[in-house]
N, C-alpha and C positions, 0 to 999 in steps of 0.2 A: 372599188371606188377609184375615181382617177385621181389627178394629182392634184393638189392642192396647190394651185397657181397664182390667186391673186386677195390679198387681206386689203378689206376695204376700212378704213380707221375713220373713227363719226366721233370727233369732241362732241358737246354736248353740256350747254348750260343756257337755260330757264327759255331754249327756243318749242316750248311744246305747239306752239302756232303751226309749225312747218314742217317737225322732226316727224310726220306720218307723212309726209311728200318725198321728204328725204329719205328716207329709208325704203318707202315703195319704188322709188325711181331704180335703188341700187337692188332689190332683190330682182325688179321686175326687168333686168337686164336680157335677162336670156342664157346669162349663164349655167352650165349644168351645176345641181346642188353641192355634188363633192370637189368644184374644182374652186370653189372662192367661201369667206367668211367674214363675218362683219363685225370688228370689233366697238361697243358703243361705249365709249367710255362717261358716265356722268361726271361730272367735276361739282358736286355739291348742290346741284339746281335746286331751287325752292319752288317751283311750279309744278305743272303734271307729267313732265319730261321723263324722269327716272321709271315712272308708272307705265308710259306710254312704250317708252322702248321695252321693259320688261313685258308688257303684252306681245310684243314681236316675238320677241325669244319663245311664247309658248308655240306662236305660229308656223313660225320660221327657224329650223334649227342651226340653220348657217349662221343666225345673228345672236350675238352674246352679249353679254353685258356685263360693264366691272364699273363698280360702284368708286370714288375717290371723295375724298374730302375736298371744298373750293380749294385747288390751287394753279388755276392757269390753264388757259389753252395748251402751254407748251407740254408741262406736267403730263396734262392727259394723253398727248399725240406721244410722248417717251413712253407713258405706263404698257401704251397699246403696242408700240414698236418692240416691248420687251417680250410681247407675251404672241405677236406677228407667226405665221406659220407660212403664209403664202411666200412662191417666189418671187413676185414682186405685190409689190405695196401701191394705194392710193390712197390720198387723204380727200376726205369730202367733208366741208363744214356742214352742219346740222340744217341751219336756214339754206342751205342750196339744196342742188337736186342736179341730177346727169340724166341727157337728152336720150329718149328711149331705142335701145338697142345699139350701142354706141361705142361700148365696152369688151365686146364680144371681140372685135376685130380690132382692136386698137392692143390688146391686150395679145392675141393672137402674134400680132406682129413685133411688137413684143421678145416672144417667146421663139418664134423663127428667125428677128435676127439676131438674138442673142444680145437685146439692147440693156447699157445698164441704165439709160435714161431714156423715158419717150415722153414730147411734148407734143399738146395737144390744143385747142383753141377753144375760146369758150363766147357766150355771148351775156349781156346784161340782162337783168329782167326785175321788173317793181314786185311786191311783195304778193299781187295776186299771179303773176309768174308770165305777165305779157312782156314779147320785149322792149327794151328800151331803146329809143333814138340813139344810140350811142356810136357815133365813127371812131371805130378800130383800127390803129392801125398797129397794132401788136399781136393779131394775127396773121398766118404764117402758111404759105404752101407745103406741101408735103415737101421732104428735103429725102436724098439718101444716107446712109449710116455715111457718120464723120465725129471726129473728137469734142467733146465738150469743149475745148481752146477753138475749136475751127469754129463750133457753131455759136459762141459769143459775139465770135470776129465779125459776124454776118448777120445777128440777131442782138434786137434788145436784148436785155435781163430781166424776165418778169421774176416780181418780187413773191409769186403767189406760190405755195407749193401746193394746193390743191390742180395747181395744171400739168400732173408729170405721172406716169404711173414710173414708178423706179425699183431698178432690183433689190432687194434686202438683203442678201448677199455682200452688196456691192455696198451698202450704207454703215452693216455693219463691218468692213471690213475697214473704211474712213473713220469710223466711230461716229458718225453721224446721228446728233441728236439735238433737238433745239434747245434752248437757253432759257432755262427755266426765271433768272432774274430781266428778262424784256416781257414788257405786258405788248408792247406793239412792234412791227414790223421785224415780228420774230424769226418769220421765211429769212428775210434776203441773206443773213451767213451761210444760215444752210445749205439752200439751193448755188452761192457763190464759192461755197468748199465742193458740194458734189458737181458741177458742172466744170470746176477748171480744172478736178481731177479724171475724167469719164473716158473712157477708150472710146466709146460708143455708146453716141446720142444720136438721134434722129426726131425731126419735127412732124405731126400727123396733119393733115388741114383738116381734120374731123372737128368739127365743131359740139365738143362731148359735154361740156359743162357749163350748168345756169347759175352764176352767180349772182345774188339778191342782195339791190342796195335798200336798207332799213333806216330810217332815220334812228330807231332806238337801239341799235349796236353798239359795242363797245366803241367803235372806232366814231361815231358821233356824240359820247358822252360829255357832256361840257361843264361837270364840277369843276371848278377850278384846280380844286388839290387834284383829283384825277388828271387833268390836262396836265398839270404842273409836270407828274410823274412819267406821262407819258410823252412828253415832247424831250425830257432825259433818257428815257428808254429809246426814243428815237437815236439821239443822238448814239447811245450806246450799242445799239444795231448798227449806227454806221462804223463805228469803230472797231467792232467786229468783222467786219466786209474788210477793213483799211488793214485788219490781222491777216484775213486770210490771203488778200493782194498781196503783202510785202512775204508771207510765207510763199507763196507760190511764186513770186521772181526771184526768192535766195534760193529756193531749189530749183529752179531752170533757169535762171540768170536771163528770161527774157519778159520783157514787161506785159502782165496783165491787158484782157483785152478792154478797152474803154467801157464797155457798155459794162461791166462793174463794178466801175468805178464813178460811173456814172449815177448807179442805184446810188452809190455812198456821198453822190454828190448832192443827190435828189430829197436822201435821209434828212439831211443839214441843213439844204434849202430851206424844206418844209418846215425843218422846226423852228429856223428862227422867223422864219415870215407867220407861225402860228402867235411867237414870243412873243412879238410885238404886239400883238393885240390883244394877246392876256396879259400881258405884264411879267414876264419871264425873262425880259431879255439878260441881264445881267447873271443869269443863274445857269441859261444855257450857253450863252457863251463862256462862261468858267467850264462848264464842260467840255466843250468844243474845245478850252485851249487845254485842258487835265488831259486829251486825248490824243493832243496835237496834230489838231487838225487844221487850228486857226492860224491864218486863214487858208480857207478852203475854196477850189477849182471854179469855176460859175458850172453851173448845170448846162451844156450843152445840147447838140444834137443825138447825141448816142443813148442819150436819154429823152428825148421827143418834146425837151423845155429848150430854146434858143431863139435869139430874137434881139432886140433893143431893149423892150422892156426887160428881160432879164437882167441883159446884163446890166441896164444900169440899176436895179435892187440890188444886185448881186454887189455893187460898188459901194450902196448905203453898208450895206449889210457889212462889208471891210471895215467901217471906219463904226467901232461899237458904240461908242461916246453918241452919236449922232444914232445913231440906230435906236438906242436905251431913249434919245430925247422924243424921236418919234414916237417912242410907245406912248411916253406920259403925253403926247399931244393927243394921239390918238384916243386911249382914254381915257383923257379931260372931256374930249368936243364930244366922245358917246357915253358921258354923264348923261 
């Protein structure tokens, strides 16, 4: 049997729609059977999801399956990171799916340059898997091997950790694991702990993975109480990113590279410009200042938000008192 080179890790909750696209895409890679494995982790789905993947596993012996009670994206990506065998790791959300044959040589390279990070590009795609109108400008030419510090300097920071295949080695040596109390934007610490620590990253221009925008994801949910909790999860991902920054300048006494600080600028942006229009303001700014962040940077160029109109929201958004009246103006007139 050869070696056991790449664990492909599938969260997994109530997406039975797509989770047979997603899993045929990753078997149907090309990979030889003994050299990768697919861990599926169910998170409690109440659909036919658990069933569907379970029929893989009779198919397909590479693909496993671990059953969890609902608790989180993050939960399931730790349980599967625990039980990981490959030398490096990919994460694939369940509603996506990877561009066929694509993996082979990404992973390959990988492995010959003895990289602990490799980033790769991805494209958009609506739910029946066409793609989307969407100008990109966050992806990326192929780069040579250089440090996580060099390649921030020179690259956004995407927030996404399905775009990296990474050594496990290397994660578990950081302790790398996601945070189980963020229901959203629970990537950007991780990927901003393992990227400002990495001897060796390297960018692919392969364009290996289809990410599907859904109107009924989590991340379009519009309870209120849900909203409520996750525009504070926001906030607490950014604060998270602001731990790892000021860790990473008291051990090399030299300042973080912008573009992740920019993700943390980006976090804050967006929650209080969600706040105001639910009615949140006062609750997330008490967060923003619990975390002492307030007040916080304007979202610049290093993050691909800059302009006039920013910054002058960015100005509202200083002065809370006025911010908080906005909201009740705004909904009062969307009575």
């Amino acid at each position: 049997m050869s070696e056991l080179l790449l664990t492909f890790i599938v969260p997994v909750y109530n997406t039975e729609r797509y989770l047979e696209r997603c899993l045929s895409s990753i078997v149907g890679q090309g990979l030889p059977e003994g050299s990768y494995e697919v861990l599926v982790v169910d998170d409690g789905s109440t659909d036919g999801s658990r069933d569907q993947a379970a029929a893989f596993t009779l198919i397909q012996p590479q693909v496993h399956l671990i059953i969890q009670k609902n608790s989180g994206v993050s939960a399931a990506r730790n349980r599967a990171l625990e039980q990981a065998r490959g030398r490096y790791v990919q994460f694939v959300d369940s509603d996506d799916y990877l561009q066929e044959g694509t993996i082979s040589r990404l992973l390959q390279r990988a492995v010959d340059e003895d990289l602990d990070v490799l980033q790769f590009n991805y494209t958009s795609v609506d739910t029946l898997g066409k793609n989307q109108a969407v100008l990109r400008n966050d992806n990326y030419p192929t780069t040579p091997v250089m440090t996580g510090v060099e390649y921030l300097e020179s690259h956004a920071m995407t927030p996404y950790v399905w775009r990296f295949i990474l050594r496990r080695d290397y994660l578990n040596q950081l302790s790398c694991r996601f945070d189980t109390s963020l229901i959203v934007c629970e990537d950007g610490a991780l990927i901003a702990r393992f990227l400002l620590n990495a001897n060796r990253v390297a960018q692919d221009a392969t364009q290996a993975y289809c990410y599907m925008n859904r109107g009924d994801s989590a991340m379009h949910n519009n309870d209120l109480d849900y909203l409520r909790r996750r525009l504070l999860s926001q906030v607490d991902s950014a604060s998270s990113i602001d731990k790892t920054i000021r860790e990473f300048e008291t051990a090399t006494g030299r300042q973080a590279p912008i573009s992740v600080s920019g993700v943390r600028n980006v976090y804050l942006y967006f929650a209080m410009t969600k706040a105001l229009t639910s009615g949140c303001v006062d609750e997330v700014v008490a967060r923003v200042r619990q975390a002492g962040l307030y007040p916080f940077p304007c979202v610049g160029p290093e993050a691909n938000y800059f302009g006039k109109k920013w910054r002058f929201i960015h100005r509202l958004m200083m002065h809370p008192h006025l911010w908080s009246l906005l909201s009740r103006i705004y909904r009062f007139i969307k009575k």
